[in-house]
PABA-471105 format. One record per residue (C-alpha): residue number from 1; residue in one letter; x, z, y. Coordinates in Angstrom, 3 decimals. Example, Ala and Ser with C-alpha at 12.3 -4.5 7.8 and 13.67 -1.06 7.14 Angstrom:
// PABA-471105
NODE     k   r         px         pz         py
NODE     1   a     12.300      7.800     -4.500
NODE     2   s     13.670      7.140     -1.060
END
This chain:
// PABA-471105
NODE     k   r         px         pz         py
NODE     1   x    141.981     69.399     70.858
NODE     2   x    145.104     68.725     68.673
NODE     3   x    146.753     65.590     68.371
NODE     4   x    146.020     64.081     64.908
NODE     5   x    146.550     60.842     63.080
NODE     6   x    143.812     57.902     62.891
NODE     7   x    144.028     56.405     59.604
NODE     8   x    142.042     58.141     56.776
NODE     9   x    141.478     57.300     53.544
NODE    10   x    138.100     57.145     51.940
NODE    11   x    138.800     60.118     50.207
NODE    12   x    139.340     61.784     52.760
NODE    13   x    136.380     60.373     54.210
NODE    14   x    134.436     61.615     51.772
NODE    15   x    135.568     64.958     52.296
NODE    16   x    135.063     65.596     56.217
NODE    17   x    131.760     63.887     55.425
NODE    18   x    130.579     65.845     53.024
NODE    19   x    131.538     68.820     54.809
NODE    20   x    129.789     67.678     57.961
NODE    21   x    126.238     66.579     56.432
NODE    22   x    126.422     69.938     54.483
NODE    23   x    126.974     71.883     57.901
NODE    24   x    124.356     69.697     59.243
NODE    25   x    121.750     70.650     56.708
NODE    26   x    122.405     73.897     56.846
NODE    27   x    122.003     74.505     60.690
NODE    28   x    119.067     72.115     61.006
NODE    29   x    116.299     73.428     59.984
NODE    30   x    114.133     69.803     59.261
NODE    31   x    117.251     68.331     57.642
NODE    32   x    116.422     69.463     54.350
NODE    33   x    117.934     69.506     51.097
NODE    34   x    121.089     67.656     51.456
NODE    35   x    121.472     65.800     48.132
NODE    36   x    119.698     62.787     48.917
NODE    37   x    121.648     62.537     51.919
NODE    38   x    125.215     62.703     50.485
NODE    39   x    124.027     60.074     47.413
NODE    40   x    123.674     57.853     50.207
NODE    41   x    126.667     58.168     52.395
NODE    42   x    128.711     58.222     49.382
NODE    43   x    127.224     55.386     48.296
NODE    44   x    127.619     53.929     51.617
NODE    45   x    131.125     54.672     51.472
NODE    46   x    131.951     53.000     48.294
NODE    47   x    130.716     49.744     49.481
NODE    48   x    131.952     49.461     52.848
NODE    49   x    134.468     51.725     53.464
NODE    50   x    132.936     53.911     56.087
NODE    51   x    128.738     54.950     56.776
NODE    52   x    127.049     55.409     59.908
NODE    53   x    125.662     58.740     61.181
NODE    54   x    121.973     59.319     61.837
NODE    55   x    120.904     59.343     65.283
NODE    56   x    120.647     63.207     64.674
NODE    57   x    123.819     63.538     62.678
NODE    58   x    125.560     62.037     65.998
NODE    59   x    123.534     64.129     68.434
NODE    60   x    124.498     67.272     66.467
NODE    61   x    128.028     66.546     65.355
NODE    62   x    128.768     66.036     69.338
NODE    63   x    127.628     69.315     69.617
NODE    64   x    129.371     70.784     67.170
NODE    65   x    132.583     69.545     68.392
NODE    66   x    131.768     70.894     72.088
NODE    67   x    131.191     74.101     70.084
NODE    68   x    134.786     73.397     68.065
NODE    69   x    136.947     72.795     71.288
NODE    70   x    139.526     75.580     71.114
NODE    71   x    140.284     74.883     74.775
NODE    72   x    137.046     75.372     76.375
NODE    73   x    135.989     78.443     77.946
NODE    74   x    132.715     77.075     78.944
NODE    75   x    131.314     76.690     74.972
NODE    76   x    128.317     79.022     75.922
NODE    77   x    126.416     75.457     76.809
NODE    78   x    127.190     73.698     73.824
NODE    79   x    123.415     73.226     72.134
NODE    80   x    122.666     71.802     75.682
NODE    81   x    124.832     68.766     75.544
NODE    82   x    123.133     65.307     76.139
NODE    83   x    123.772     62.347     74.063
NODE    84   x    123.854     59.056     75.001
NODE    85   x    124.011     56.652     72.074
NODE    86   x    125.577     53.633     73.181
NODE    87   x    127.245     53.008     69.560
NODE    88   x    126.257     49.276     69.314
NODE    89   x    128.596     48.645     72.626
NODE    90   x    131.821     47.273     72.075
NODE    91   x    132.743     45.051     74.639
NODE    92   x    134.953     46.222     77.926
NODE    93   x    132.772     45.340     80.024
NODE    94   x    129.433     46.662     78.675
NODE    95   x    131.477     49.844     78.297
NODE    96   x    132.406     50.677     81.857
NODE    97   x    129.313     49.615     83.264
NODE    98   x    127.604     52.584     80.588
NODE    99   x    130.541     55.262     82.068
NODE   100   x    129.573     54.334     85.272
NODE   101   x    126.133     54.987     84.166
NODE   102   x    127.237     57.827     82.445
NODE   103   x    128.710     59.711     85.154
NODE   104   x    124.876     58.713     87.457
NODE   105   x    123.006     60.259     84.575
NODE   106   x    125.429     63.650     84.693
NODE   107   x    125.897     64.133     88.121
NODE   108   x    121.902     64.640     88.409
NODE   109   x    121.955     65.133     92.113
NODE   110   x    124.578     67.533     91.865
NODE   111   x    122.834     69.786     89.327
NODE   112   x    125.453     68.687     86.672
NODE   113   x    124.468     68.148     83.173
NODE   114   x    126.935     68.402     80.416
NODE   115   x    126.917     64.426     79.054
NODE   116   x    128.263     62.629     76.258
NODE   117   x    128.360     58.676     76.023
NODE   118   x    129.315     57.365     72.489
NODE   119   x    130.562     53.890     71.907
NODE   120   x    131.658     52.011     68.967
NODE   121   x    133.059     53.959     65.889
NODE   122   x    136.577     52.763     64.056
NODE   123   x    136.166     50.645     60.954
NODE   124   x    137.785     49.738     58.089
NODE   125   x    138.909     46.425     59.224
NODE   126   x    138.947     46.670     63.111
NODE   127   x    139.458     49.552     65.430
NODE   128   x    136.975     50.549     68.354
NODE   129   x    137.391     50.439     71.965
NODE   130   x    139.152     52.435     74.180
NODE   131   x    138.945     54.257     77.265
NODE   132   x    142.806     54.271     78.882
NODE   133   x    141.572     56.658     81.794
NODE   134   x    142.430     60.178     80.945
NODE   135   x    138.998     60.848     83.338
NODE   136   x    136.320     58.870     84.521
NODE   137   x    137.084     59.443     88.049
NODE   138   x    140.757     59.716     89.037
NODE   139   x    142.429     59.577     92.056
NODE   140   x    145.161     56.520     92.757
NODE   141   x    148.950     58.485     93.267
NODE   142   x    150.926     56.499     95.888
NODE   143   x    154.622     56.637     95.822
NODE   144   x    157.938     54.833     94.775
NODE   145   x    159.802     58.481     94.985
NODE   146   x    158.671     61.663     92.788
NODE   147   x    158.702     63.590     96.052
NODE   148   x    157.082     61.533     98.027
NODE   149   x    153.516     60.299     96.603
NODE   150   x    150.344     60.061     98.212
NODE   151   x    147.258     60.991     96.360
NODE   152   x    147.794     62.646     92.721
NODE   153   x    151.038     62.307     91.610
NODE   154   x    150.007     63.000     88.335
NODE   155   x    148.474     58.992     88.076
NODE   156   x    151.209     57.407     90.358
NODE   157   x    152.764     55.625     86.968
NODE   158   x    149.119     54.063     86.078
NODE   159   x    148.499     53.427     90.339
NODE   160   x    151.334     51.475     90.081
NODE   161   x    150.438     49.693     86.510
NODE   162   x    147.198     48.961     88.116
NODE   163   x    149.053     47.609     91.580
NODE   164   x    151.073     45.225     89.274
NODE   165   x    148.169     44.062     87.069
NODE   166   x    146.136     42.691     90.243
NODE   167   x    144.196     45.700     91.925
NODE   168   x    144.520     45.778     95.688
NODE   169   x    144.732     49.207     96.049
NODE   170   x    142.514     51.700     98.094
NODE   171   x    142.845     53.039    101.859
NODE   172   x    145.979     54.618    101.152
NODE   173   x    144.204     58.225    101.609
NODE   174   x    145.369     60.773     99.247
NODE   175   x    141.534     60.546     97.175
NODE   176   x    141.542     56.729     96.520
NODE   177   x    139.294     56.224     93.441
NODE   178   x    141.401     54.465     90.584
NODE   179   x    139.675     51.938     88.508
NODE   180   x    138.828     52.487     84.898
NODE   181   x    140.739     50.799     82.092
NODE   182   x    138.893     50.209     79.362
NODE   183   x    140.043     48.087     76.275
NODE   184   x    137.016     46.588     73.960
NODE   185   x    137.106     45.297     70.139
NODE   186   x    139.318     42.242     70.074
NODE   187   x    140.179     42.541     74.019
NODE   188   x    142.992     43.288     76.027
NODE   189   x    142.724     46.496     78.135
NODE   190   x    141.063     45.353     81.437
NODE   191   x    140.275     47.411     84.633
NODE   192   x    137.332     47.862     86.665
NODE   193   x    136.619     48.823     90.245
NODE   194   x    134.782     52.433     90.195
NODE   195   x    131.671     52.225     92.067
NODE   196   x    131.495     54.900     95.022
NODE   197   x    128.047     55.076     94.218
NODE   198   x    128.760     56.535     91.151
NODE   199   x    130.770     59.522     92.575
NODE   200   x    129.753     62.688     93.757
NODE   201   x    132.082     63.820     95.973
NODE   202   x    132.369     67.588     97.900
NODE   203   x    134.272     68.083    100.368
NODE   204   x    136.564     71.332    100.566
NODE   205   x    136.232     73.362    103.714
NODE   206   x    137.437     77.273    103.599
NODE   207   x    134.491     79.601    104.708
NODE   208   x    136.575     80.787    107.596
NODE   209   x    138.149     77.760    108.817
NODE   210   x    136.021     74.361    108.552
NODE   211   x    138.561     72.941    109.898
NODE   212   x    140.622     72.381    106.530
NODE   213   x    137.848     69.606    105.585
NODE   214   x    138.383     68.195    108.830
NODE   215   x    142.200     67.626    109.540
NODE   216   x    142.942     67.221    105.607
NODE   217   x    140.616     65.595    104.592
NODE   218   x    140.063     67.364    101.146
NODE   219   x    137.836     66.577     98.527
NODE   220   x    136.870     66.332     95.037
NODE   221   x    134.669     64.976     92.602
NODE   222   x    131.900     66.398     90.802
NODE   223   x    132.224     65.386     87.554
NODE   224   x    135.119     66.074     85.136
NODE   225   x    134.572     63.509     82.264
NODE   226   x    137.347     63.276     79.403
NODE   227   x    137.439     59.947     78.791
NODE   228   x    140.563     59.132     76.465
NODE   229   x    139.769     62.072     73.853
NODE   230   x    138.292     60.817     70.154
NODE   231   x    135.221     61.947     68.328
NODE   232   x    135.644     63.113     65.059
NODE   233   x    132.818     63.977     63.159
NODE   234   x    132.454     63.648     59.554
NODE   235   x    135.477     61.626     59.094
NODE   236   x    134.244     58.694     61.165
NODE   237   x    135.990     58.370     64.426
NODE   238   x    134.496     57.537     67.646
NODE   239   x    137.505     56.828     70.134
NODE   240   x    135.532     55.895     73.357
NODE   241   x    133.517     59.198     73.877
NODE   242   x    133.419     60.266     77.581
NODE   243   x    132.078     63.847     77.776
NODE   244   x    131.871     66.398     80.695
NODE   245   x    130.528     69.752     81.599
NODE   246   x    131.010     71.008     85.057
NODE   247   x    134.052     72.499     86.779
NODE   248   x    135.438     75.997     86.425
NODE   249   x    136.826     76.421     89.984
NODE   250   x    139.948     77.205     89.163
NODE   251   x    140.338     73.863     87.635
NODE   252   x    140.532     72.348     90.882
NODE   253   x    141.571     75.056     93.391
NODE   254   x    144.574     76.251     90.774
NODE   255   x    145.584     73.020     89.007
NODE   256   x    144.350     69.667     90.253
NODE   257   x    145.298     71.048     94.360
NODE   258   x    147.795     73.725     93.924
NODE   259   x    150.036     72.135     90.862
NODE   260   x    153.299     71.253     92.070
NODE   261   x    153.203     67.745     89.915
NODE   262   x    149.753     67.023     91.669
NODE   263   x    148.254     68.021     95.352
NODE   264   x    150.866     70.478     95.639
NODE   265   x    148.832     72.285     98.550
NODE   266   x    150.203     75.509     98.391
NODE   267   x    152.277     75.663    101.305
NODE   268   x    150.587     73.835    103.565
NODE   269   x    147.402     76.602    102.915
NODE   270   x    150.308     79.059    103.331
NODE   271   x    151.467     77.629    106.401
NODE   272   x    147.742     77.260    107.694
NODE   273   x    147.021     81.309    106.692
NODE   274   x    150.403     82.407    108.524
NODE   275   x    151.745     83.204    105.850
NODE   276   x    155.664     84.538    105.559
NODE   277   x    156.872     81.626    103.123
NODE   278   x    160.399     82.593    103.319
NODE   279   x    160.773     85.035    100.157
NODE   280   x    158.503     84.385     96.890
NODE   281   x    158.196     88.634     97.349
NODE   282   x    155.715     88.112     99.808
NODE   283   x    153.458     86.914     97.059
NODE   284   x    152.414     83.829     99.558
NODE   285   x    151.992     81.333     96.693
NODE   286   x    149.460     83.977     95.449
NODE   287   x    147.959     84.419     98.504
NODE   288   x    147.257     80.573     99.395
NODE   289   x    146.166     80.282     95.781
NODE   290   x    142.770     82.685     96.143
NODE   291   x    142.734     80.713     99.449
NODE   292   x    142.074     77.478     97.532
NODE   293   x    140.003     78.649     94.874
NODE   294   x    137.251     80.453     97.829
NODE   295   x    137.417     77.313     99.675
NODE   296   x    136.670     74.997     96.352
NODE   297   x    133.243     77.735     95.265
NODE   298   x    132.484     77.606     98.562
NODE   299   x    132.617     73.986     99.425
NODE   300   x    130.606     73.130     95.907
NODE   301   x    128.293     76.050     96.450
NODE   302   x    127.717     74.774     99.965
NODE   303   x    127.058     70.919     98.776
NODE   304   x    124.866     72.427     95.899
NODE   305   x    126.975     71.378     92.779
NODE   306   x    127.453     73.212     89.801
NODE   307   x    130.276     74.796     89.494
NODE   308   x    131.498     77.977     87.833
NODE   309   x    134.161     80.826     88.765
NODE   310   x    136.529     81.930     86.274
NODE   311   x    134.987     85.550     86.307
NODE   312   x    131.548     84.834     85.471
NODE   313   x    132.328     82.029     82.702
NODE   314   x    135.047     84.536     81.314
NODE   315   x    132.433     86.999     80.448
NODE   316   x    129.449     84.205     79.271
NODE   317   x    132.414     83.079     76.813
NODE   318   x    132.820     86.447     75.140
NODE   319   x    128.563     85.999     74.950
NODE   320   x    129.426     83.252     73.062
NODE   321   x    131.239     85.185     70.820
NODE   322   x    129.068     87.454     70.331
NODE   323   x    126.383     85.126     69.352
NODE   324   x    128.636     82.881     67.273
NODE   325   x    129.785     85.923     64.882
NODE   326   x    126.160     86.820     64.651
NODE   327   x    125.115     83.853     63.157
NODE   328   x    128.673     84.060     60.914
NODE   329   x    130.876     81.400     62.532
NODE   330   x    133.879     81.518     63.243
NODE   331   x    135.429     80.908     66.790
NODE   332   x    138.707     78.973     67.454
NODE   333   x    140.327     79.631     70.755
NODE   334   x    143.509     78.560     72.760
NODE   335   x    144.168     81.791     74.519
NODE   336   x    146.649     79.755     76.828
NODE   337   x    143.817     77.445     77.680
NODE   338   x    140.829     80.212     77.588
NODE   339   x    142.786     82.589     79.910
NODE   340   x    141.682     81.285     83.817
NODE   341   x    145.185     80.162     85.645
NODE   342   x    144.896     82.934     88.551
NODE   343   x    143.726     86.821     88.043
NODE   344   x    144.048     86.320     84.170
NODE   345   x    144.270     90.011     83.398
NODE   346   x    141.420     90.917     85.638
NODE   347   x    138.937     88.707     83.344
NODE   348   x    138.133     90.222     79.892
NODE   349   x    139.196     86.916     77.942
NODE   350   x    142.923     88.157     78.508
NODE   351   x    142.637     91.480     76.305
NODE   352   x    142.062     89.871     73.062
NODE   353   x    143.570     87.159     70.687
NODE   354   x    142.265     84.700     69.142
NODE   355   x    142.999     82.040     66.271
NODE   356   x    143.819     78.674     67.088
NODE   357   x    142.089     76.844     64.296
NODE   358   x    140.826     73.568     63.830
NODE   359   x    137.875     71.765     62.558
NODE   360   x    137.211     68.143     61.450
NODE   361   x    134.574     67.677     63.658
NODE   362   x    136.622     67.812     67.091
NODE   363   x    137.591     66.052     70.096
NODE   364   x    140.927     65.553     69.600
NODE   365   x    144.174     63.123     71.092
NODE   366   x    145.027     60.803     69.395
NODE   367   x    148.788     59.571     69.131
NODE   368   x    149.409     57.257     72.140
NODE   369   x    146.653     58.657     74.431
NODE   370   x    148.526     60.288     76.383
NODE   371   x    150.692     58.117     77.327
NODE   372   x    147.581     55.009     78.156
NODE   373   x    146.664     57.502     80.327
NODE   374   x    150.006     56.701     82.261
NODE   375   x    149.378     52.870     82.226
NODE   376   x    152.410     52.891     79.614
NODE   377   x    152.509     49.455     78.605
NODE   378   x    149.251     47.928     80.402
NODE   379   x    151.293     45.346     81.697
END
């Protein structure tokens, strides 16, 4: 998931291509001899600049790129992701109404299935849409002060872009649903109002105290779709590719609650638990933190959404290992980003290194993502 430039040449094209309908070929065992198949796209690519992937080139270079992510701990999965082809959208408008569909399709009644929606690729003489949300569901940050925001202060700049551009706003609760910004071909980015109905939300109750759903009012949502990440495969770029798998719990008990730049919930759970807050020595921050992450398994596990603990997916991802080297690939990891955020030495991901390296059929940031994701200059 590196952050890489957009503009290719047709050389260079040519080379990711040929390198992806080779891989292609190889792994799928109808594909066949590959010649005919490269004539063509190279062909293709002389006249127009670019080529379009078969429906099962697309299917299988999503995959591949699931199977690429450095970051992900949860690449076990990655022959079971579902592909929506939605390649002939480009408009704004067509496009969020497909996320919103998007996220229907994955949620599945809870029983979450790892989704993919691609839009529009890049071409030589226009670029494709884009998705400004960093996620398909965020929650709005309240706030003129950094110490005083309601909600996720990690979206208060892009709450506030959105404020400014025309939306009303939610309740004011701290889990107001943001709208999704989405930018077509030829279009200005626009927002639009997230349906509840397509939503899935659980809300977070510790196992010993029920309470904590009751006077806090905490909750999340089920889905965790990447929405402003580009799909590379073969040298064509698909920038509006929303994708999710399920949560790790950790995710949301140990970053999206407990960071100090988002829920920051730690001392409140610490103040809840008793806890002696008054030296770090007490390990209280530690404490509250396991806190979190048993009430987040237990709320989903409760509601019946998928969800997975650090622990178990820890060991599935060395299974992928295992069955990756066996059929003689190679796997790129992030140990910063494979390592779970709490108990990182007690999970056997921790005692080994791996090799950071990347592929050119990836999800990837591209330059400037980042900071859409902010609202940076929406208005």
């Amino acid at each position: 998931m590196e952050i890489l430039q957009q503009r290719s040449t047709t050389a260079q094209v040519w080379e990711a291509a040929e390198e992806f309908i080779r891989l292609f070929h190889r792994e799928d065992r109808g594909a066949g001899d590959p010649r005919a198949r490269l004539a063509a796209v190279r062909a293709e690519l002389a006249e127009t600049g670019t080529y379009r992937h078969t429906l099962e080139e697309l299917v299988h270079g999503a995959r591949v790129a699931w199977r690429n992510s450095n970051r992900c701990i949860g690449r076990l999965y990655w022959n079971s992701l579902r592909v929506r082809d939605r390649r002939e959208l480009t408009e704004g408008d067509e496009i969020a109404a497909e996320c919103f569909g998007h996220l229907r399709e994955a949620t599945n009644g809870g029983r979450i299935r790892p989704t993919i929606t691609v839009f529009a690729p890049d071409a030589p003489d226009r670029p494709g849409p884009l998705i400004w949300s960093e996620q398909l569901v965020r929650y709005a940050g309240y706030g003129d002060h950094h110490s005083v925001t309601v909600g996720d202060a990690r979206n208060a700049p892009l709450t506030e872009a959105l404020l400014r551009l025309g939306w009303n706003g939610g309740a004011g609760t701290p889990f107001d649903l943001l709208p999704l910004v989405v930018q077509g071909v030829d279009d200005k980015p626009r927002w639009f109002e997230t349906p509840s109905d397509a939503v899935l939300e659980v809300p977070i109750a510790h196992p010993e105290d029920e309470g904590w759903g009751a006077d806090w009012g905490l909750r999340w949502h089920a889905v965790p779709a990447i929405s402003n990440m580009c799909l590379e495969i073969g040298g064509i770029h698909y920038p509006a590719a929303p994708f999710n798998g399920w949560y790790m719990g950790t995710e949301i008990g140990a970053r999206n609650l407990a960071d100090t730049d988002r829920y920051n919930l730690l001392p409140a759970v610490a103040r809840r638990l008793g806890l002696d807050t008054s030296s770090d020595r007490s390990l209280w921050k530690d404490r509250a933190l396991v806190e979190l992450n048993r009430a987040v398994l237990h709320s989903f596990d409760r509601a019946g959404v998928t969800i997975a603990d650090h622990h178990s997916e820890s060991r599935r991802f060395l299974s992928h290992l295992a069955r990756e080297e066996r059929k003689g690939r190679d796997v790129g990891a992030d140990w910063s980003w494979i390592v779970p955020p709490i108990s990182g030495a007690a999970t056997p991901v921790f005692h080994r290194t791996y090799e950071d390296r990347r592929s050119s059929t990836a999800y990837v940031h591209h330059p400037g993502a980042q900071e859409r994701a902010q609202g940076r200059d929406l208005v």
